[in-house]
C-alpha positions as CSV (number, residue, x, y, z in Angstrom):
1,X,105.6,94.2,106.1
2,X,103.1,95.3,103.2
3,X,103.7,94.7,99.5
4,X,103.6,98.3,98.8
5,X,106.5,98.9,101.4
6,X,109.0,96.5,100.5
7,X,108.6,97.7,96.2
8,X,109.1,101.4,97.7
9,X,112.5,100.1,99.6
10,X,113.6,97.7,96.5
11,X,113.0,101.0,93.9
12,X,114.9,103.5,96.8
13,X,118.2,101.6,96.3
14,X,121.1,101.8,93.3
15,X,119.8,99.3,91.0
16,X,123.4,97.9,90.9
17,X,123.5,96.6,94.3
18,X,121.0,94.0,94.0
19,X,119.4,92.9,97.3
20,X,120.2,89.3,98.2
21,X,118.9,88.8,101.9
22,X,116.3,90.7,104.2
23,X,114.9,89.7,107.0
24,X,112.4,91.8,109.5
25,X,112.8,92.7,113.6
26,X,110.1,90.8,115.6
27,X,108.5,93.5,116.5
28,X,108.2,94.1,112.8
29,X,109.5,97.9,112.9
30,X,112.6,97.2,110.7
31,X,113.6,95.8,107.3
32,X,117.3,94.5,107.3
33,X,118.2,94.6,104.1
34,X,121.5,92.8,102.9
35,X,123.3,93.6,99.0
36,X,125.2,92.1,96.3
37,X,127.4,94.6,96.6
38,X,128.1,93.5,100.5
39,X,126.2,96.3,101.8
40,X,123.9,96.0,104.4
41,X,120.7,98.8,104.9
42,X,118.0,99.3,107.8
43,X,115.5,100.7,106.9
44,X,112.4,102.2,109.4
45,X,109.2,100.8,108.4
46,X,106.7,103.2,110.4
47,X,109.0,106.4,109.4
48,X,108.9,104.6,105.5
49,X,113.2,106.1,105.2
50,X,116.6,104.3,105.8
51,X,118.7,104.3,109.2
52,X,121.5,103.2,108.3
53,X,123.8,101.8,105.3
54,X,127.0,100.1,106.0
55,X,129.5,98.0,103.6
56,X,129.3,95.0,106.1
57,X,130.8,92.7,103.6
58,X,133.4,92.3,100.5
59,X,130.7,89.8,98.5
60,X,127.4,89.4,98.0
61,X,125.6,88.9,101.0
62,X,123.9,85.2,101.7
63,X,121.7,85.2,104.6
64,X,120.9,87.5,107.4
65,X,119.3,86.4,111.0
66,X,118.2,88.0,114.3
67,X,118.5,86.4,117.3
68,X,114.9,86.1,119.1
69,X,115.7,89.3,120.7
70,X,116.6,91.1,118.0
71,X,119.7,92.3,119.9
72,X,122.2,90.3,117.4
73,X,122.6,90.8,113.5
74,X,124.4,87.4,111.8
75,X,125.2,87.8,108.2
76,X,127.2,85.7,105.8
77,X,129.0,86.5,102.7
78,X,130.4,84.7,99.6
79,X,133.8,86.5,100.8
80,X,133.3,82.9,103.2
81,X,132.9,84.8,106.1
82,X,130.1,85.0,109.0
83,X,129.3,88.2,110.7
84,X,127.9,89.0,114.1
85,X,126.9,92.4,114.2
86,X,125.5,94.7,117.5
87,X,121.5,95.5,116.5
88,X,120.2,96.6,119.7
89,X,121.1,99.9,118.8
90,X,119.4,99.6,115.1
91,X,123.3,99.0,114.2
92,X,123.4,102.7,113.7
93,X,127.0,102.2,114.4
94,X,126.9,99.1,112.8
95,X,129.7,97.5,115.3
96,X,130.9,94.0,114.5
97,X,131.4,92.1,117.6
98,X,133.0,88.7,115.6
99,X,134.3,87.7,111.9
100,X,134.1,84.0,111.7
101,X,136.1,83.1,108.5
102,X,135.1,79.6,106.6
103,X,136.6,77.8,103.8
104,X,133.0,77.9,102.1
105,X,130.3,79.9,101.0
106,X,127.8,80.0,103.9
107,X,124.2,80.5,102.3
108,X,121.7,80.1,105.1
109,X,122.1,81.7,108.7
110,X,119.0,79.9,111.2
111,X,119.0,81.2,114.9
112,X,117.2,78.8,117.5
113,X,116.3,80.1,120.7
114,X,117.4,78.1,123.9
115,X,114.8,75.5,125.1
């Protein structure tokens, strides 16, 4: 992901929300793209134009991961809670498969593959 590409997606978005998390697909075609506001975008690197936005969360997201894959979305929230999401599918539908609730902020999601 270019310089040039991630200011165009920062400047496309309400200045309001406030993007707090991003992390890219392995196969570096997408830009995940989490919000203050809770709201989590996808955005399409080679077509340069969003997929999908979604309020995912009720707080500011933390952390977003992918599995190696790229098949599961994890994000957490400072509304303490940890969500698996179905990204196969680019989340266009952006169905969440599990809400694991915590009584604490998690700020740092790290996926590690099997051995």
């Amino acid at each position: 992901l270019d310089k040039t590409t991630l200011i165009r997606v920062v400047r496309a978005t309400p200045l309001f929300w406030s993007p707090s998390a991003f992390i890219v697909s392995r196969d570096e075609k997408y830009l995940y793209i989490g919000y203050a506001k809770g709201i989590i975008a996808v955005f399409d690197i080679q077509q340069q134009r969003f997929i999908v936005w979604f309020e995912a969360h009720k707080a500011r997201i933390k952390s977003l991961a992918l599995d190696p894959n790229d098949q599961w979305l994890l994000s957490s929230s400072l509304d303490d809670t940890t969500r698996i999401w179905v990204a196969g599918d680019r989340i266009i539908h952006h169905e969440c498969i599990r809400t694991l609730a915590t009584q604490f902020h998690v700020c740092s999601i790290l996926l590690v593959p099997p051995h």
